[in-house]
C-alpha positions in Angstrom: 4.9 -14.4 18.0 5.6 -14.9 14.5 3.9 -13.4 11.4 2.1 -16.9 11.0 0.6 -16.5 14.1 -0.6 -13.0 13.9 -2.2 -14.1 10.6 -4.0 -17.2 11.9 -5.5 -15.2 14.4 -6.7 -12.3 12.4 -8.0 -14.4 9.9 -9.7 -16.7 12.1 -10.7 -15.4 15.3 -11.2 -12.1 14.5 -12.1 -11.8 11.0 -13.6 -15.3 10.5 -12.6 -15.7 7.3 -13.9 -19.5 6.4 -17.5 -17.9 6.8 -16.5 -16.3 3.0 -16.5 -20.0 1.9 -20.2 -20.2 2.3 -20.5 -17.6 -0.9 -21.2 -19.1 -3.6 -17.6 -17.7 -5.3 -15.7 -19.0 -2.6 -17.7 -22.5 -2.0 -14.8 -24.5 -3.3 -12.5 -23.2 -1.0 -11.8 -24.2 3.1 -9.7 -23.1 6.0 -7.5 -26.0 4.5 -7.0 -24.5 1.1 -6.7 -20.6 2.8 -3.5 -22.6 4.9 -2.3 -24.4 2.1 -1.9 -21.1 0.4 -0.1 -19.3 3.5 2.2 -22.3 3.6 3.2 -21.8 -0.2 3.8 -18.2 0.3 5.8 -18.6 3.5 7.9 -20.9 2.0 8.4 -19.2 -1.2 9.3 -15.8 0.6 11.4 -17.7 2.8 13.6 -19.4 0.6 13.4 -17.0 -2.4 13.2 -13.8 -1.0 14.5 -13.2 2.4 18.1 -14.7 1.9 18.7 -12.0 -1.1 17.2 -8.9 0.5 20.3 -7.5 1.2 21.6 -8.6 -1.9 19.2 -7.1 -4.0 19.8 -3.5 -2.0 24.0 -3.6 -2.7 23.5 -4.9 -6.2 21.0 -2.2 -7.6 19.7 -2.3 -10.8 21.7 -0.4 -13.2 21.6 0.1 -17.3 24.1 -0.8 -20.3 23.6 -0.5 -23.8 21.4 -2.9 -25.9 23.1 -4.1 -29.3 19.6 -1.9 -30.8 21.1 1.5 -29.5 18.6 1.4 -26.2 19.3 0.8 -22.5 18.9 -2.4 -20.9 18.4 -3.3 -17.4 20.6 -5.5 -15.8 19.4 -7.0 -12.7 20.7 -9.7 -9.9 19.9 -13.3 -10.8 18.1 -13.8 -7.7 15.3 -11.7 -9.1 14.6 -13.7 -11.6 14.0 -16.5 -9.8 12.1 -14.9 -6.9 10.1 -13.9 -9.9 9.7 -17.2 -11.3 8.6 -18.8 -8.3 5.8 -16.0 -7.3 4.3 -16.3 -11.4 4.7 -20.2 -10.7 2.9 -19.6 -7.3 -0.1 -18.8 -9.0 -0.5 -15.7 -6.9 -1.0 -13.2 -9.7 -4.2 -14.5 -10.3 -5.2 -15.7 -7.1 -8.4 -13.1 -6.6 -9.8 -14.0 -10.2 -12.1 -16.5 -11.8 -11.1 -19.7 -12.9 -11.7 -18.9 -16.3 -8.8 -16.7 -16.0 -6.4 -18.9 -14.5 -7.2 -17.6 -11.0 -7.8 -19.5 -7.4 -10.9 -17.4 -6.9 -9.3 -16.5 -3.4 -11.1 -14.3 -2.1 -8.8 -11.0 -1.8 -8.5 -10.7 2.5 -6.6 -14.7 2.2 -4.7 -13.1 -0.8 -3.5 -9.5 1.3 -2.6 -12.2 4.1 -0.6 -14.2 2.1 1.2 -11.5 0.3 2.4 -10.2 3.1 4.8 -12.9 3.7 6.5 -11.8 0.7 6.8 -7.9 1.8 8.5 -9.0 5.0 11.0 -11.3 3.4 12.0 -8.5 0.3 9.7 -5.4 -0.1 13.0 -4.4 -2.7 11.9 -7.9 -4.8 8.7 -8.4 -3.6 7.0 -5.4 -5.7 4.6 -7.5 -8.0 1.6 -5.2 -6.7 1.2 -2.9 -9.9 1.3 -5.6 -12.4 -1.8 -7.3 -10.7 -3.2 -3.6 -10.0 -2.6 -3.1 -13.7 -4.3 -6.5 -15.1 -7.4 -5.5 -12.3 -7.9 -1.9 -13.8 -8.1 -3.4 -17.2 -10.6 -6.0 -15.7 -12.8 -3.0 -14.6 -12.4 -0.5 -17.6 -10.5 -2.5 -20.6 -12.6 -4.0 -23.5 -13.1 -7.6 -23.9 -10.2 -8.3 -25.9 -8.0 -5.9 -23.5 -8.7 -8.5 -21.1 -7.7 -11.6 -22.6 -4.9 -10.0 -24.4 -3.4 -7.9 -21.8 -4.8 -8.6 -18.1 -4.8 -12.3 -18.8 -1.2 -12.7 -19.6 -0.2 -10.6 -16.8 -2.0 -12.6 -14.7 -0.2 -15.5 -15.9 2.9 -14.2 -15.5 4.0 -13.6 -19.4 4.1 -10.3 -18.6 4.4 -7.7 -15.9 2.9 -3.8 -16.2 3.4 -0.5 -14.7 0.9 2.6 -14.2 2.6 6.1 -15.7 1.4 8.9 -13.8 3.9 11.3 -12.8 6.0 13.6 -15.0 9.0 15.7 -14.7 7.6 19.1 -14.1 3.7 17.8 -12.9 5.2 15.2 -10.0 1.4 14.9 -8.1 -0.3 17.3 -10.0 -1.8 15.1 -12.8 -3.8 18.2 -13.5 -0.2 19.4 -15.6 0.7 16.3 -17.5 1.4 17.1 -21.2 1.8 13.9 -22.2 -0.3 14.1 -25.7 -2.4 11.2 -27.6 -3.3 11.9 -31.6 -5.8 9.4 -32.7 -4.5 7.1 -35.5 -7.2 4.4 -36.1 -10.5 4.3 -34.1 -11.2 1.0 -35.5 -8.2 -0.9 -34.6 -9.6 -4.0 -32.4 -7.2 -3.5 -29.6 -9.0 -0.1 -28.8 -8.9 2.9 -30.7 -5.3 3.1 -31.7 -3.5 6.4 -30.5 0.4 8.0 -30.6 1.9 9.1 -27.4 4.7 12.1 -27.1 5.8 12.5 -23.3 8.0 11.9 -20.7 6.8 9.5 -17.7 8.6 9.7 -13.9 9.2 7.7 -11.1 7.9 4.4 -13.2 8.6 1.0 -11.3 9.2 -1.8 -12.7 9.5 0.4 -15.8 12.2 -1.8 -17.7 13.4 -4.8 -17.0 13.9 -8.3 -18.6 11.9 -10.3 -16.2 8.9 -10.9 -18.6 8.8 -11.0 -22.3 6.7 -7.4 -22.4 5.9 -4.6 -19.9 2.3 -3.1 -20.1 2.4 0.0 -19.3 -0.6 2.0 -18.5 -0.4 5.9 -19.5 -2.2 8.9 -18.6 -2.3 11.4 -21.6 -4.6 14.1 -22.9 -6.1 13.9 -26.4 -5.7 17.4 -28.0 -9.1 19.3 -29.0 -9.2 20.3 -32.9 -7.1 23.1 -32.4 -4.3 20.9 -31.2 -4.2 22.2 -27.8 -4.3 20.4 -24.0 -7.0 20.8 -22.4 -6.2 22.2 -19.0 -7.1 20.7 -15.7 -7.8 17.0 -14.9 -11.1 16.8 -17.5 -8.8 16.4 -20.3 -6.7 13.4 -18.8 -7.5 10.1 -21.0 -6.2 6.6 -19.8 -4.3 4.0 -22.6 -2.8 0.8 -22.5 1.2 1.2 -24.1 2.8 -2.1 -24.4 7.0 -2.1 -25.1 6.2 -4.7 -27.6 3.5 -4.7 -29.7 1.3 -7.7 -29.8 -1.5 -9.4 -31.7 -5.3 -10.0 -30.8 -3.9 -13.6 -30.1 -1.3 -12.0 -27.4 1.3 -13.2 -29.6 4.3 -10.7 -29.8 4.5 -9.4 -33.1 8.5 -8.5 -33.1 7.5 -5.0 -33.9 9.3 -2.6 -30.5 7.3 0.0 -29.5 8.1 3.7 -28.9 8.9 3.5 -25.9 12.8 4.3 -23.8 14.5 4.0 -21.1 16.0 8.0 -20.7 17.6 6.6 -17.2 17.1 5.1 -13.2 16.1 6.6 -10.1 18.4 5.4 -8.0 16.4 5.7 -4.5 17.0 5.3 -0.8 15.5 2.1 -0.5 13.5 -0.2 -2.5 16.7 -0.2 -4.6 16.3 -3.8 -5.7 13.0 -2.3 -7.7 13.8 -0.8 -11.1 12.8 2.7 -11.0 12.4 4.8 -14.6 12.4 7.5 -16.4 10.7 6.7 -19.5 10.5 8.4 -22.8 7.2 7.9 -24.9 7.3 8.9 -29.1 11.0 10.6 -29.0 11.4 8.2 -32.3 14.2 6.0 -31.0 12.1 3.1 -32.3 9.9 3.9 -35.1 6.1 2.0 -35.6 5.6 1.6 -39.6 8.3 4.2 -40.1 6.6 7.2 -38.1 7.5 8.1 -34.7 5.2 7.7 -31.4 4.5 5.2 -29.5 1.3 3.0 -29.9 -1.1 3.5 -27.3 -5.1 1.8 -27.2 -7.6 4.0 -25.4 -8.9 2.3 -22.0 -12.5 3.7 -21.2 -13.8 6.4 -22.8 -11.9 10.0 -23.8 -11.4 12.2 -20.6 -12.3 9.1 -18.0 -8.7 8.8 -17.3 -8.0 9.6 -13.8 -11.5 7.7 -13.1 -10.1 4.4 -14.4 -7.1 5.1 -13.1 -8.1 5.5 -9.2 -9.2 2.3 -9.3 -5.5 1.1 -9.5 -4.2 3.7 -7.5 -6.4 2.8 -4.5 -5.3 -0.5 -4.6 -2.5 0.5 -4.9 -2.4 2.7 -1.7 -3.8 -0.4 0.8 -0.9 -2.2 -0.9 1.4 0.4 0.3 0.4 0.6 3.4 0.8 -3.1 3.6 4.4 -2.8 2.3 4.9 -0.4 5.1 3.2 -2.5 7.4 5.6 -5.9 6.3 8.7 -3.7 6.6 7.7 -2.3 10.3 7.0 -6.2 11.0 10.5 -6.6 9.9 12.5 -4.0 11.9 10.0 -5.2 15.2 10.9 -8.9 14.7 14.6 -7.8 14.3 14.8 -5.7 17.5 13.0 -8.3 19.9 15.5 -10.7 19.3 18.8 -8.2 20.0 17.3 -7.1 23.0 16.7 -10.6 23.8 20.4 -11.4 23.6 22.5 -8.3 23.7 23.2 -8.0 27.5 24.2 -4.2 28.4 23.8 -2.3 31.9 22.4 -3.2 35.0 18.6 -2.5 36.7 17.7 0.5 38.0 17.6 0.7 41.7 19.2 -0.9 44.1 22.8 -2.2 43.4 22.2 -0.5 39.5 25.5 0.9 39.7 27.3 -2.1 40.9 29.7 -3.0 38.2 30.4 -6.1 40.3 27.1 -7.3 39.3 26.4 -9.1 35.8 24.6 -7.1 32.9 21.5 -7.5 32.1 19.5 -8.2 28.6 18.2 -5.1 26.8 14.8 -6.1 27.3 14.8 -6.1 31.1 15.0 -2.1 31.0 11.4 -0.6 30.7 12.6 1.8 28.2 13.4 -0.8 25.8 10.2 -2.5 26.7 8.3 0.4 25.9 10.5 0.8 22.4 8.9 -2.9 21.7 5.6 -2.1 22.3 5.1 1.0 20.5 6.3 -1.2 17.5 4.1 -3.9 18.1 0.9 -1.7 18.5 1.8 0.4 15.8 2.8 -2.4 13.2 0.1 -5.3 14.2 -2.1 -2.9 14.4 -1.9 -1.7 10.7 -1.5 -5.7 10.0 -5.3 -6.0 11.0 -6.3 -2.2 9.6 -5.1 -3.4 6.3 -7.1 -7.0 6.4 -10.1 -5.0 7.7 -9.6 -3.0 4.5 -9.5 -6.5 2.9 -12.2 -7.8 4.1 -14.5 -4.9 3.2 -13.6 -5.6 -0.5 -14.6 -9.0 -0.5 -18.0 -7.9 1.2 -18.3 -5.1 -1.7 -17.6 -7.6 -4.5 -19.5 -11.2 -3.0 -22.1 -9.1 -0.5 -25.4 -8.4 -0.6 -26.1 -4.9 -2.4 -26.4 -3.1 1.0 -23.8 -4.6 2.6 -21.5 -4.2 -0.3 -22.4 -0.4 -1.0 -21.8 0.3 3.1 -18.7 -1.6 2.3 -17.4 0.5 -0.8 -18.4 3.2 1.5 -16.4 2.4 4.3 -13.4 1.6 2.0 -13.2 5.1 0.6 -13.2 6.0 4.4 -10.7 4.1 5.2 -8.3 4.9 2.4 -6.1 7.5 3.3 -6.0 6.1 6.8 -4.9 2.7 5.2 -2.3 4.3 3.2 -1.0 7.1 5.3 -1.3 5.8 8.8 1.4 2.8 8.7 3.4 4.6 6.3 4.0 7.1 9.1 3.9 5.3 12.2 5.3 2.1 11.4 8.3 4.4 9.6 8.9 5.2 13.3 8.8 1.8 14.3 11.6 1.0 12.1 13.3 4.2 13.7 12.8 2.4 17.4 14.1 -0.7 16.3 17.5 1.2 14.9 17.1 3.0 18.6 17.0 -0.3 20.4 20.3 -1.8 18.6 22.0 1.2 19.7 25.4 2.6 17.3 24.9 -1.3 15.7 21.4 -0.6 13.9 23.0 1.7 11.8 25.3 -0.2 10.2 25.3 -2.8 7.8 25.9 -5.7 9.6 22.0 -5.8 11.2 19.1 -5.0 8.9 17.2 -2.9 10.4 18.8 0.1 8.7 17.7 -1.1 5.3 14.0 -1.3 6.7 14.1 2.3 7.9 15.5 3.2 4.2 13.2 0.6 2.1 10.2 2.3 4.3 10.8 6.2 4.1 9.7 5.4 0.6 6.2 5.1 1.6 5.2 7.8 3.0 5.6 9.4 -0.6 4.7 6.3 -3.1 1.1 6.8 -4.1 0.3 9.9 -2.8 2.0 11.7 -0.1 0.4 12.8 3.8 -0.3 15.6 2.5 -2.5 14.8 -0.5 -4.6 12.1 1.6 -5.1 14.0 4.5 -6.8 16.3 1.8 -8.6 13.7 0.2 -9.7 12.7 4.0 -10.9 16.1 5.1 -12.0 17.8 1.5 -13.5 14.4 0.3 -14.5 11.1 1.5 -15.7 12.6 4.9 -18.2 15.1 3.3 -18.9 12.7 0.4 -22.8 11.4 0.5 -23.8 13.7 3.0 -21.5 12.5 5.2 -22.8 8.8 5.0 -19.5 7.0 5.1 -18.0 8.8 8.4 -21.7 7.9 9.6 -21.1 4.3 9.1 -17.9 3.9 10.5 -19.4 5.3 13.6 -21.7 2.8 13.5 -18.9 0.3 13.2 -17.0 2.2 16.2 -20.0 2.6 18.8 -20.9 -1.1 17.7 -17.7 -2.4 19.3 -17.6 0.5 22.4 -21.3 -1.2 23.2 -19.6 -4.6 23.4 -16.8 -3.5 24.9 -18.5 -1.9 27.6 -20.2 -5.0 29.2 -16.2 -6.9 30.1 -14.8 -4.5 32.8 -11.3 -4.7 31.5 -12.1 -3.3 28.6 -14.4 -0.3 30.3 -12.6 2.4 30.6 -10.9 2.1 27.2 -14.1 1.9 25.7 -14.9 5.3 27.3 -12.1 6.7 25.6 -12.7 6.0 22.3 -16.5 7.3 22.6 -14.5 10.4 23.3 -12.5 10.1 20.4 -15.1 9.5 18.3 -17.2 12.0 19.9 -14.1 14.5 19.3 -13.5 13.6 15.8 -17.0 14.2 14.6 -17.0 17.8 16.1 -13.6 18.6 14.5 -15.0 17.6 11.0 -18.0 19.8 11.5 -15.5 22.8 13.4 -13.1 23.1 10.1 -16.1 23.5 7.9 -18.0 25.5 9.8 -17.0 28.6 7.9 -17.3 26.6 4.9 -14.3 28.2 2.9 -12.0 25.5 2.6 -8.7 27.3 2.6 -9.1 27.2 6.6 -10.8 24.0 6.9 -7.7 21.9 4.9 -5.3 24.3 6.3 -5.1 21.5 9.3 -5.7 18.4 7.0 -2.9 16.4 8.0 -3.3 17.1 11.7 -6.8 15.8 11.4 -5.8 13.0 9.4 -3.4 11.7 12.5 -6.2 12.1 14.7 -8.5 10.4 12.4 -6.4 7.2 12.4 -5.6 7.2 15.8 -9.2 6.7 16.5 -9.7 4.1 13.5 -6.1 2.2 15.3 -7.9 2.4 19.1 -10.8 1.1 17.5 -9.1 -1.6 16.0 -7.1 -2.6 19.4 -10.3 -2.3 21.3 -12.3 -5.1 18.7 -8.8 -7.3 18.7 -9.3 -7.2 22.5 -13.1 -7.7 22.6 -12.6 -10.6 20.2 -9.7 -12.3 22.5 -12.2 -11.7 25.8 -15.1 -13.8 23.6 -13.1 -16.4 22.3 -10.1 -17.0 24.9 -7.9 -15.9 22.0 -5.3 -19.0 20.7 -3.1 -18.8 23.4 -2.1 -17.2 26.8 1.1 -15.4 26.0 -0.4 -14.2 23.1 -3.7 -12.7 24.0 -2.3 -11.0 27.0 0.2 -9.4 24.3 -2.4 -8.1 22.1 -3.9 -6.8 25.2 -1.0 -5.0 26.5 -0.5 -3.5 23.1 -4.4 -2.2 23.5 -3.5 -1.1 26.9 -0.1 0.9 25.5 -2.3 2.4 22.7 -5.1 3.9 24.9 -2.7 5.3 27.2 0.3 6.5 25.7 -1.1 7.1 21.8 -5.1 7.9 21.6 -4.4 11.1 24.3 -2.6 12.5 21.7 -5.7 13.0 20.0 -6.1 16.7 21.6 -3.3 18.3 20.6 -3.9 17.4 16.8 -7.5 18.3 16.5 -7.4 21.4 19.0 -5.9 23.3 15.4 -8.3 21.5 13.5 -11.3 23.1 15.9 -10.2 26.2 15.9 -8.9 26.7 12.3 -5.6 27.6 13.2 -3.9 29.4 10.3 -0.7 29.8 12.0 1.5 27.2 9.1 -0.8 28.8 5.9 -0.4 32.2 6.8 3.8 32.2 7.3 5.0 34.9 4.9 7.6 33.5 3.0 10.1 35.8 3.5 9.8 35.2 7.1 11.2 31.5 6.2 
């Protein structure tokens, strides 16, 4: 079943998504104009993307001196015009108003149709933080932020980063030292600062694809003694462009003070530019005085704030990437073991050499290789336009349905993020297993998805911080009110499920699960010192989105049972993916949480010397 038709049926049978065209935002829109938009993306990624993934992954990016004494990035020509075609496309503005250039998509057709692109080239495909950027400044810029920055990143003029990291502070944004000095509070940009630091891990963070980079920068304004204030309170959020414009968005020829220093040169993604960037060292002086030119977004000290709300975007879009790439490898290894004949059946006459070889996927083992990667990796596909959806009922609902929906999505998260990023990592690993001493060569691809994806499970966050975030936040947050909701959702689909016998007994088990998770939260607080209950975070995190995957494969299944699903074939494969994922993945479940329950300190007690 191809991509197409894992969309169409998630978008339409199971998620209904032409009942969003009765909103008034969406009223001009149809099932005909959601297709006409997969069929642009589909063919974009198809001939501009997925003949140069490979290309894009031998050529990397690399960096040669400009005639003004700085680096410039020098990148394959099939970048370019991938680039070109996606700004031409339309789809950087596809989720905003008209006024703006936009489609007014609503954002679940816009996740669907982006995901074409993720399949075809992850390595070229990475346009998620310039529209993350452009919606941050949406949310938090001024007025004339908007039209001058999000709006011509929206239009493809220019692209834009988000600078978190540094050097020494990698995730802990609590120890950036990055500093902002007010120059002009009246400027009508935003109050006009200068920025001394060093930025890490930035993609996309030089490049010639657009005329300017926007690059938003986490720094802390000094108190009037001139020192940082410690911790995250002190963490302010500004808008750094590499050249400096006008109100008018006109470039004003004026560089800012901002440098390439050098590129990460990764294990996958490789096609990506990847920086280290150097902010005020005075290689490119603003009216004679070093530091670059910064404008403050929000208000002093709401940094991290403002900032989340690209960074959660940008962790659904992660997992989507991870998602794409599992896709990939899964679509890649169906088809060798369709035609790669080795070995005979097991059984009678197995060890007859006389007798012909078989194909790969007439051995169970293989089969079973196939399905894990097809409930693991369409799974996530409809997790992540779930997650979708619930942002189109928090911006276009009515106010409770979108607060239960912000709700949800906080939830939901870390699963979103951390869940594929994991499990569809080992679906790439499966589809290597399945070609055999081949998959780790060159000459198949599915080695470059294994590399391009072991990058997720670290962009954005890594398992360990989520599951954190998980356990230490968003289930406690409210009272408890979000993990109280998505019970709701879960019991609401085991009380459907239970009326169709075939679905029964799995609906059994997931009231277990649910009924296990929800005793496990309460068990790791119980002594309310959170040292023990985190200790187990990321155990309790796999748990977690196990359940939220069962439940997903148990509404899929629910859904097919109502409406006959599109076809035969197809429906009986989504319900022997349901079928794998009860039996062989949700039993799991016990082994996570029983150190979760009991507060095991067994990994946060090891002495070190002991290592």
């Amino acid at each position: 079943m191809t991509l197409r038709h894992t969309l169409d049926f998630l978008l339409y049978n199971w998620l209904d998504a032409p009942a969003l065209t009765r909103r008034m935002r969406f009223v001009e829109h149809s099932r005909e104009t959601f297709d006409a938009v997969l069929d642009t993306c589909e063919r974009i990624a198809r001939e501009k993307f997925a003949p140069f993934n490979r290309l894009v992954d031998t050529e990397e990016p690399y960096a040669v001196p400009d005639a003004d004494g700085s680096l410039r990035v020098v990148l394959p020509q099939a970048t370019y015009d991938a680039r070109m075609a996606y700004a031409e496309s339309g789809m950087l503005a596809a989720a905003q108003d008209y006024e703006y250039g936009g489609m007014q998509l609503p954002y679940l057709v816009e996740a669907a149709a982006n995901a074409f692109f993720g399949k075809a080239s992850i390595s070229i495909g990475a346009n998620l933080l310039t529209v993350g950027n452009a919606n941050l400044l949406m949310a938090h810029g001024t007025p004339v932020q908007q039209q001058v920055f999000a709006a011509n990143e929206f239009n493809g003029r220019w692209t834009g980063t988000m600078c978190l990291s540094e050097p020494q502070a990698g995730s802990s944004l609590s120890d950036v030292t990055t500093r902002a000095v007010l120059e002009d509070e009246t400027d009508p940009l935003g109050p006009r600062y200068r920025l001394r630091g060093n930025k890490m891990w930035i993609s996309g963070g030089e490049h010639e694809l657009a005329e300017n980079i926007v690059h938003l920068v986490l720094a802390k304004i000094p108190d009037a003694e001139g020192k940082l204030i410690p911790g995250v309170k002190g963490i302010s959020l500004f808008v750094v462009p590499k050249k400096l414009v006008d109100t008018s968005g006109q470039l004003t020829g004026v560089r800012n003070d901002v440098a390439l220093a050098g590129l990460n040169h990764k294990l996958g993604w490789r096609g990506t530019t990847n920086t280290l960037l150097n902010f005020g060292e005075g290689k490119f002086l603003v009216d004679g005085k070093a530091g670059a030119v910064g404008y403050l977004v929000g208000q002093p000290g709401q940094g991290l704030r403002c900032m989340f709300h690209m960074m959660n975007e940008a962790r659904i879009a992660i997992g989507m990437a991870a998602t794409m790439l599992g896709l990939a490898g899964y679509e890649a290894s169906l088809e060798y073991a369709r035609t790669r004949t080795q070995g005979r059946p097991v059984g009678a006459g197995g060890k007859d050499a006389s007798q012909a070889p078989v194909r790969l996927i007439e051995h169970a083992d293989i089969k079973r290789m196939l399905l894990t990667q097809k409930a693991y990796c369409e799974g996530s596909l409809a997790l992540l336009l779930y997650c979708a959806r619930l942002v189109d009922e928090q911006h276009t609902g009515e106010a409770e349905a979108a607060d239960e929906a912000r709700l949800l999505l906080e939830v939901l998260t870390p699963i979103a993020k951390s869940w594929p990023s994991e499990n569809c990592l080992e679906a790439n690993s499966l589809a290597i297993q399945i070609h055999g001493g081949y998959g780790y060569t060159r000459d198949f691809p599915v080695e470059q998805y294994w590399r391009d994806n072991r990058l997720n499970m670290i962009h954005e966050g890594t398992h360990g911080i989520q599951a954190m975030d998980l356990l230490g936040r968003k289930v406690l947050m409210e009272g408890g009110r979000g993990l109280k909701l998505l019970a709701g959702r879960i019991n609401a689909t085991i009380e459907k499920s239970m009326q169709r016998p075939q679905l029964a007994v799995h609906a059994n088990a997931l009231a277990q699960a649910l009924e296990r998770v929800g005793s496990a939260t309460k068990a790791a607080w119980a002594s309310g010192n959170p040292s023990e209950a985190l200790a187990n975070a990321v155990p309790y995190m796999q748990a977690f989105g196990h359940m939220v995957l069962a439940w997903i494969w148990l509404d899929i299944a629910e859904t097919d049972q109502v409406k006959g699903g599109d076809n035969d074939a197809s429906a009986n494969g989504r319900m022997q993916a349901a079928n794998y994922f009860y039996r062989y993945e949700l039993p799991k479940l016990d082994a996570w949480l029983r150190v979760v329950e009991s507060r095991d300190m067994t990994c946060a007690e090891m002495p070190e010397q002991a290592f």
